[in-house]
N, C-alpha and C positions, 0 to 999 in steps of 0.2 A: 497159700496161693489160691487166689481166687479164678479159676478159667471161663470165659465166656463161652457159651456153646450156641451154637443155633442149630434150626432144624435139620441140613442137611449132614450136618456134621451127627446130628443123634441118628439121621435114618443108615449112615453107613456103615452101620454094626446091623449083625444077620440074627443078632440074638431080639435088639429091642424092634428090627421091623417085625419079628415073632411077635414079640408081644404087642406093638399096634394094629397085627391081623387079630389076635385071641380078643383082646378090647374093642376089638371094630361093631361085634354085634349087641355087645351085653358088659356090663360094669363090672368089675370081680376085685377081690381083694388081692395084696401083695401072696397071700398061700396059696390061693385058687391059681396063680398066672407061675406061679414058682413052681407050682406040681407038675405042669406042663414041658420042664428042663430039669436036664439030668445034670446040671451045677447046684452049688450052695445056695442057700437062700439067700444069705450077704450081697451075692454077687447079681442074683436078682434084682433086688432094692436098687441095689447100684443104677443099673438099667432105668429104674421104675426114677431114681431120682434124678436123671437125665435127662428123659423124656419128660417131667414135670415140670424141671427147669427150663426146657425150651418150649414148654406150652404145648406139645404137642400131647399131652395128658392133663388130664383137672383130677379133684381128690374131691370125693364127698366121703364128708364123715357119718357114717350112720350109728350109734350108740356108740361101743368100743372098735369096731370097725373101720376103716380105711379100702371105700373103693376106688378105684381106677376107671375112667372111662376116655374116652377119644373125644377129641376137642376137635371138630371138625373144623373153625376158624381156621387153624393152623394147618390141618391140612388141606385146607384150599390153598394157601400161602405154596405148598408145593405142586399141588396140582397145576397153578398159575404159572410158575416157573417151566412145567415138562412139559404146557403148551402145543408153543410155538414150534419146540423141539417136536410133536408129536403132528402136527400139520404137517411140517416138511416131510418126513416119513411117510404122512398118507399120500400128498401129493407127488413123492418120487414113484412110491409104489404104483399109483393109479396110470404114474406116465409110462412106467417099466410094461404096464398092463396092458396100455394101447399099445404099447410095441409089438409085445409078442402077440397082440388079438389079431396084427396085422405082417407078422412074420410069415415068410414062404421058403422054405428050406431051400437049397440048389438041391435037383436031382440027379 
């Protein structure tokens, strides 16, 4: 059985958003990102082959190697989604803020 994943569906596991913070600054191999979790390395890959599949990681191969690195495309794709969501939240907050800037207690 073949399952379709996309991105939001890979980021809401706590293990692989782990691992697209560890990849966020620098490329590493499936051991280097695996040493960083107290699980099996199997169960890494797993992860590592999720996120590949939904684009949200690329694979460069350096000799016998396999790095990992963050595919920023993809994640604009969600940035662009938490938006709009992230506007209303600035703009509640900012109105919550003239409120209380203009709150006077009863005494």
């Amino acid at each position: 059985m073949n399952l379709r994943r996309d991105v939001f569906q890979a980021i809401a596991d706590p293990t692989r958003r782990a691992i697209l913070l560890l990849v966020a600054s620098q490329a590493m191999t499936a051991g280097a990102i695996a040493a960083n979790f107290d699980t099996a390395r199997p169960t890494v890959s797993k992860h590592l082959q999720i996120l590949t599949e939904c684009e949200l990681l690329k694979q460069d191969q350096n000799g016998r190697e396999i790095f990992y690195h963050l595919n920023p495309k993809k994640m604009k794709e969600i940035a662009d989604y938490i938006e709009p969501f992230r506007e209303m939240w600035d703009d509640r907050f900012n109105k919550l803020e003239d409120i209380m800037k203009n709150y006077k207690p009863n005494k």
